[in-house]
C-alpha positions as CSV (number, residue, x, y, z in Angstrom):
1,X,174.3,194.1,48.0
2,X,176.1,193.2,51.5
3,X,176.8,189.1,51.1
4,X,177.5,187.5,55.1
5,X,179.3,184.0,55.1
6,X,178.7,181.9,58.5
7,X,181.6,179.5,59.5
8,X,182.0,177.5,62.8
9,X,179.4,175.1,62.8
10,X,179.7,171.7,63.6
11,X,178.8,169.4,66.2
12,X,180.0,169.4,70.1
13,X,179.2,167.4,73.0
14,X,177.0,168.7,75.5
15,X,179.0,171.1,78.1
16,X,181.4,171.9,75.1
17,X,182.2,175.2,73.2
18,X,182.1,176.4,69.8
19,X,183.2,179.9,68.1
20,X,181.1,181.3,65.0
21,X,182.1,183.8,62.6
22,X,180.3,185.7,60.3
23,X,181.8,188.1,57.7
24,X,180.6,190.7,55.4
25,X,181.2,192.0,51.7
26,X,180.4,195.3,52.4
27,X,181.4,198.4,54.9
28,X,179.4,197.8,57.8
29,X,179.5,200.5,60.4
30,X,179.6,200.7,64.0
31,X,175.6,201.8,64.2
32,X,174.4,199.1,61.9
33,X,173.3,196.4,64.1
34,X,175.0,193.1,63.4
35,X,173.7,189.8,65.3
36,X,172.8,186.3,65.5
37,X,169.7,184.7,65.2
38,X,169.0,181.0,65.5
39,X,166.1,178.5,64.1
40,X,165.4,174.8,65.8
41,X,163.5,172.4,63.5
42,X,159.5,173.0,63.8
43,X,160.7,176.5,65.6
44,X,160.3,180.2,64.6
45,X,163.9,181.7,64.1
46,X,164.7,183.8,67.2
47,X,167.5,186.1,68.4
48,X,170.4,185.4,70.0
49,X,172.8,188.0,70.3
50,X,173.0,191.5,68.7
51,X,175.7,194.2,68.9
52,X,175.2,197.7,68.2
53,X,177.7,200.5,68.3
54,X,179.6,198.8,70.9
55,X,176.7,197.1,73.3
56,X,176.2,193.4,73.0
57,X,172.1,192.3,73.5
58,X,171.4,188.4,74.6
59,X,168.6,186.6,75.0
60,X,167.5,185.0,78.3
61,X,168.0,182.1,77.1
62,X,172.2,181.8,76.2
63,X,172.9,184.9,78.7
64,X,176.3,183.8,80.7
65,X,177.1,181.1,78.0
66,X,177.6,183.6,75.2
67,X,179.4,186.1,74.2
68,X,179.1,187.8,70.5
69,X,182.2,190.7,69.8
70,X,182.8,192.4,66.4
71,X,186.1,193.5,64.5
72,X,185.3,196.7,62.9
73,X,188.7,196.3,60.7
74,X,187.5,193.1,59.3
75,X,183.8,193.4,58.9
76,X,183.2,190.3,61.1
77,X,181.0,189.3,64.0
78,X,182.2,186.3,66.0
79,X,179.5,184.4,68.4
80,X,181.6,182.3,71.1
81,X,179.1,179.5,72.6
82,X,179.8,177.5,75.7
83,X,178.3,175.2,77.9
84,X,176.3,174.0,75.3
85,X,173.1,172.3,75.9
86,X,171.0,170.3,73.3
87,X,168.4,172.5,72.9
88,X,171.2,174.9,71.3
89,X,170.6,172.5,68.8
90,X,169.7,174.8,65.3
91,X,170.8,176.7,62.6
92,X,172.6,180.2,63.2
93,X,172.2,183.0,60.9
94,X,174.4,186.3,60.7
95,X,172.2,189.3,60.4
96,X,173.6,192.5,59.5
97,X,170.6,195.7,59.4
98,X,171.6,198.5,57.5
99,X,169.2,201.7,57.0
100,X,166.2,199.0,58.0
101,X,166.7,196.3,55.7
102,X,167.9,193.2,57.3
103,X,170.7,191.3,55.5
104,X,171.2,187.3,56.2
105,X,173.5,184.4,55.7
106,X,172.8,180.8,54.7
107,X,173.1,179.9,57.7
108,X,175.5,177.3,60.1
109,X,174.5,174.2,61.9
110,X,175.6,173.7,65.5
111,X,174.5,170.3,66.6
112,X,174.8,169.5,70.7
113,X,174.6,165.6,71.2
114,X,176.1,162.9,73.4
């Protein structure tokens, strides 16, 4: 069973910058996809950044203002944010996808607010 534990969260004032980190219990190889996905109250959870076997995906939405990179020695995924706006506003959950089964973590709550 691979466990993921999300740290980072918090709340930052719009414009600011916040670094997320996710690790893992378990091996987790360069060809499993590992990633971050985020969910807005009354929203649909939705991707933010993967990273596969070296190549980092973004959505449209946090492309230029994000930038998620992975220690292989570690097991970790990191997700640095910046210029954040409010709509950035949700929970952010580690995903890890090993042979096709999709792992999560609880979850951490970025908050962007004057």
């Amino acid at each position: 069973q691979v466990q993921l534990v999300e740290t980072g969260g918090g709340g930052v004032q719009p414009g600011g910058s916040l670094r997320l980190s996710c690790s893992t219990s378990g091996r987790i190889y360069s060809g499993n996809s590992m990633g971050w996905y985020r969910q807005a109250p009354g929203n649909q959870r939705e991707l933010v950044a993967t990273h596969t076997a070296g190549y980092a995906n973004y959505a449209d939405s946090v492309k230029g203002r994000c930038t998620i990179s992975r220690d292989y020695v570690k097991n970790t995924v990191y997700l640095q944010l910046s210029r954040l706006k409010p709509e950035d506003t949700a929970i952010y959950y580690c995903n890890v996808r090993i042979h096709g089964v999709d792992y999560w973590g609880k979850g951490t709550l970025v908050t962007v607010s004057s």
